[in-house]
C-alpha positions in Angstrom: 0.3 4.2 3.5 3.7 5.1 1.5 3.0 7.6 -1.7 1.3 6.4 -4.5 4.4 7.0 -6.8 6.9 9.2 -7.5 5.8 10.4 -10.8 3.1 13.2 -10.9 2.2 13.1 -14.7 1.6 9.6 -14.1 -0.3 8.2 -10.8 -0.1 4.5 -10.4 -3.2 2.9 -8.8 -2.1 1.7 -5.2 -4.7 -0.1 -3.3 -3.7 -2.2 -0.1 -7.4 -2.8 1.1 -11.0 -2.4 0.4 -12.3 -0.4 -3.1 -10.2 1.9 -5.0 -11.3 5.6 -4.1 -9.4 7.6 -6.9 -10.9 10.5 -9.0 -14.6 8.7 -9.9 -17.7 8.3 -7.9 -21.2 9.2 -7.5 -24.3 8.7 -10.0 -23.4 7.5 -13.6 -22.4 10.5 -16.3 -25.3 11.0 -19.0 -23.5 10.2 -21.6 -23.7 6.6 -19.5 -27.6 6.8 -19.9 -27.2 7.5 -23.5 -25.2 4.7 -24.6 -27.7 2.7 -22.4 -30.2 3.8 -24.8 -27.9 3.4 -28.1 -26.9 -0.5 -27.2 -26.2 -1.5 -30.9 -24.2 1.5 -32.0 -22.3 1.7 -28.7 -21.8 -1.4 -28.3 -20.8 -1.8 -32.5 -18.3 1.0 -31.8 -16.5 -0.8 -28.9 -16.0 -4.0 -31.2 -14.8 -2.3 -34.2 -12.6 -0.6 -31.8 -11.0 -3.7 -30.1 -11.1 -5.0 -33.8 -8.8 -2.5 -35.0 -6.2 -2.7 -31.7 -6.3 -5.8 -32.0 -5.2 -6.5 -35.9 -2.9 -3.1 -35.2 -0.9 -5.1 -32.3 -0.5 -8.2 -34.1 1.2 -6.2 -36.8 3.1 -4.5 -34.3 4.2 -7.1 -33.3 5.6 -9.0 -36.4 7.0 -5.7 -37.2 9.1 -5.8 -34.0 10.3 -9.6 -34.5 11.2 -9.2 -38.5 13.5 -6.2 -37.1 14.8 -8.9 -33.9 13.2 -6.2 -31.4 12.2 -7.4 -27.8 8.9 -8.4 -27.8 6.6 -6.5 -25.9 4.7 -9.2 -23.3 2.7 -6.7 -20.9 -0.3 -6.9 -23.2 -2.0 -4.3 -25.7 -1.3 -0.7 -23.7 -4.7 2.0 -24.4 -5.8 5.2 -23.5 -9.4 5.1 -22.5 -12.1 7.9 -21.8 -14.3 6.4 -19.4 -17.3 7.5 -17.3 -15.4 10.1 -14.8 -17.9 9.6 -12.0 -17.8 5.6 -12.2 -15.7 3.3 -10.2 -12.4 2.5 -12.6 -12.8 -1.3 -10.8 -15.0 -2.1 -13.2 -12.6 -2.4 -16.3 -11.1 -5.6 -14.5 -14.3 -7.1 -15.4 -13.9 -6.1 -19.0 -10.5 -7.9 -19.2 -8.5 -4.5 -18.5 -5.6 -3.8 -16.1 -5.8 -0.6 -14.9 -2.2 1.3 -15.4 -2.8 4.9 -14.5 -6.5 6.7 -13.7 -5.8 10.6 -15.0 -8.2 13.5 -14.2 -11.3 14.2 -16.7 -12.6 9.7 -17.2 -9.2 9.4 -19.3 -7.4 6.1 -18.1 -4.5 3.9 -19.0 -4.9 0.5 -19.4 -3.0 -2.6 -20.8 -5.1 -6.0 -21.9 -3.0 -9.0 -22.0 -5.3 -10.5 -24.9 -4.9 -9.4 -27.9 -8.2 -11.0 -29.3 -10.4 -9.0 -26.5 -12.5 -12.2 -25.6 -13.6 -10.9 -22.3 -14.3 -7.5 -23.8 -16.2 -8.5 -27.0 -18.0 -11.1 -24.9 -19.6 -8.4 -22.1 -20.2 -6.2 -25.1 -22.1 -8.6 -26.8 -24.4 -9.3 -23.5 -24.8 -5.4 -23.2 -25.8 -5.2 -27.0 -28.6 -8.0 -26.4 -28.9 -6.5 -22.6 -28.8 -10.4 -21.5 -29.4 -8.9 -17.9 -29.3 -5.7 -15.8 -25.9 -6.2 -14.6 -24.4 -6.0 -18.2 -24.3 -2.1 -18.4 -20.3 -1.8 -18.2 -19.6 -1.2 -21.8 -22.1 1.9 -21.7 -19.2 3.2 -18.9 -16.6 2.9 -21.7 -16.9 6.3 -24.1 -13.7 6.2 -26.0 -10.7 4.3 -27.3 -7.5 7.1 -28.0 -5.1 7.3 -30.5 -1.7 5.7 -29.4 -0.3 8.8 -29.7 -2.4 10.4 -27.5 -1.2 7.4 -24.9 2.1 8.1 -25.3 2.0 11.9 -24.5 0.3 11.3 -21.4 2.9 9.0 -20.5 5.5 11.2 -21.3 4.4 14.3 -19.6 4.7 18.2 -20.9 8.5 18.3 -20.1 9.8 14.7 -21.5 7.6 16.2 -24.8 9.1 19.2 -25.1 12.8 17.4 -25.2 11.3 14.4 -27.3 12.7 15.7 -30.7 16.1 16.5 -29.2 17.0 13.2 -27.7 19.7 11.7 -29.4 20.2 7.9 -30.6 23.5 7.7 -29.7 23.8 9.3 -26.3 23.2 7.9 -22.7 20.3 9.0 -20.5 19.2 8.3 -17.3 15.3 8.0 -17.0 13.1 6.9 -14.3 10.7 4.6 -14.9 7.9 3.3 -13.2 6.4 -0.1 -13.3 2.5 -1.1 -12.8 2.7 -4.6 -11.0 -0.9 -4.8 -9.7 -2.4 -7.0 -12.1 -6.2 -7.8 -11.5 -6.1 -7.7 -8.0 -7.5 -4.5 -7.1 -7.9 -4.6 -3.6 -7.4 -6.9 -0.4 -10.7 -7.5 1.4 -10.5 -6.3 4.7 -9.7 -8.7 8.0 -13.0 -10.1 9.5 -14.3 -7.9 12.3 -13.4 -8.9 15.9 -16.5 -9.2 18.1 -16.4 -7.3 21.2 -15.4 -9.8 24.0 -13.0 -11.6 21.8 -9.6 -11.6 22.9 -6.7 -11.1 20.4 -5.0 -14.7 20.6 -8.9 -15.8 19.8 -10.0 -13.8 17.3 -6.5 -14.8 15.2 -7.1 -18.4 15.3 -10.7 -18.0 14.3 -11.8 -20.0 11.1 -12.7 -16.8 9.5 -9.1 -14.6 10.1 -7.2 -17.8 9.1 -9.0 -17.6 5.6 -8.5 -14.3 5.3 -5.2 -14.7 6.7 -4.8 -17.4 3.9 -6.2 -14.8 1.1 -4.0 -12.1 2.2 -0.7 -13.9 1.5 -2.1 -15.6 -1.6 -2.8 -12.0 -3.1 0.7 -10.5 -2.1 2.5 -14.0 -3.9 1.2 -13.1 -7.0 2.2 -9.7 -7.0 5.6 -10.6 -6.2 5.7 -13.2 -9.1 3.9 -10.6 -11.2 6.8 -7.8 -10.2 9.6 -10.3 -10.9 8.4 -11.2 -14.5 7.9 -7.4 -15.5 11.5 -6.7 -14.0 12.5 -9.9 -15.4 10.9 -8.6 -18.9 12.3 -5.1 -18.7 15.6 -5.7 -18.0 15.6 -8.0 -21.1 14.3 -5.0 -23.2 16.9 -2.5 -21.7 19.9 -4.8 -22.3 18.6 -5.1 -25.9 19.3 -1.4 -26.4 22.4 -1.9 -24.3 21.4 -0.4 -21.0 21.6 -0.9 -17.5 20.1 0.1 -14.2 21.8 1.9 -11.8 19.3 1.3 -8.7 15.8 0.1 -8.2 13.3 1.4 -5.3 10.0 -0.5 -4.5 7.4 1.8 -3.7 4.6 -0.2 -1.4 3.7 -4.0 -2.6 2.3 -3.2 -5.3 5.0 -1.3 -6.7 
């Protein structure tokens, strides 16, 4: 499997097969039991919260297209404090793309819609507790400041420089781009029954539609890795600059 990334402030999530094994795992935090147990103010705090990100974006937004900015189409980008012994898959289910998992719960995330209807929805089944499989809001302790975000983006050294940089001079910055999307993971192939012979086993009904899953996953992650290169390049040549090479680091980018 190639590195995860080149950046280590910032670790992109890089899964070709089965579940993501990153930093979390093992029984649920207390603080998970707690919120369990506090359903209406947890679950009131993570509305107000998507609330607020929500009606800030929007503004952001309008802000950028009075002043004839780019607009910004990867979604709403947060800094969340989640459970650190949970499984980070879970936050697809909430509507969030996973950017970056850090140490300590803290992740990065992006949601592409700005109302949080899949979030507000699962939070309103935990508030009620519609069923026992509606406990994944109680995973979710914190929403960050943006600012916060962006210094763990930048890192302690692109910080340190930050007030220096200078509008009218050139730089030449790496960046790295999340194409994974929803798609966490690729199931694995079908297991091959001892006695089965390799030509057999690969026209079986079962590897064909895995076979057929397989390459379906990896078009969308090309599409999706064209429209964000597609969507940064127009944001660069807005501020009048260029790239000087690209490098692909494993499917998912």
């Amino acid at each position: 499997m190639p590195e995860r990334n080149k950046f280590s402030h910032l670790p992109l999530p890089l899964v070709l097969a089965g579940k993501p094994k990153l930093f979390g795992g093992g029984k649920p935090d207390t603080r998970t039991f707690e919120n369990r147990e506090n359903r209406i103010n947890h679950g009131g705090y993570i509305k107000r919260q998507a609330s607020q990100l929500s009606r800030f974006w929007k503004e952001k937004q309008e802000e950028r297209l009075r002043e004839h900015l780019p607009e910004i189409k990867t979604g709403i980008p947060i800094l969340l404090e989640i459970d650190p012994k949970s499984d980070i898959s879970f936050l697809k289910g909430l509507g969030f793309e996973v950017i970056s998992e850090l140490e300590n719960g803290y992740v990065i995330v992006s949601n592409g819609d700005t109302d949080f209807a899949v979030l507000n929805r699962k939070t309103e089944d935990f508030i009620i507790e519609i069923s026992r499989n509606c406990n994944t809001p109680a995973r979710v302790y914190a929403f960050h400041e943006d600012e916060a975000r962006l210094q763990k983006i930048f890192g302690k050294k692109l910080i340190e420089i930050w007030e220096t940089v200078e509008e009218e001079r050139k730089y030449e910055v790496d960046v790295n781009i999340s194409c994974s999307g929803n798609i966490f993971s690729l199931e694995q192939p079908p297991e091959k029954e001892v006695g089965v012979d390799e030509e057999e086993y690969k026209s079986s009904l079962k590897y064909k539609n895995w076979q057929k899953k397989y390459s379906q996953a990896y078009e969308l992650w090309d599409d999706l890795k064209f429209e964000r290169e597609q969507q940064f390049g127009s944001f660069i040549e807005h501020y009048d600059g260029e790239f000087i090479g690209a490098f692909i680091d494993g499917p998912l980018c």
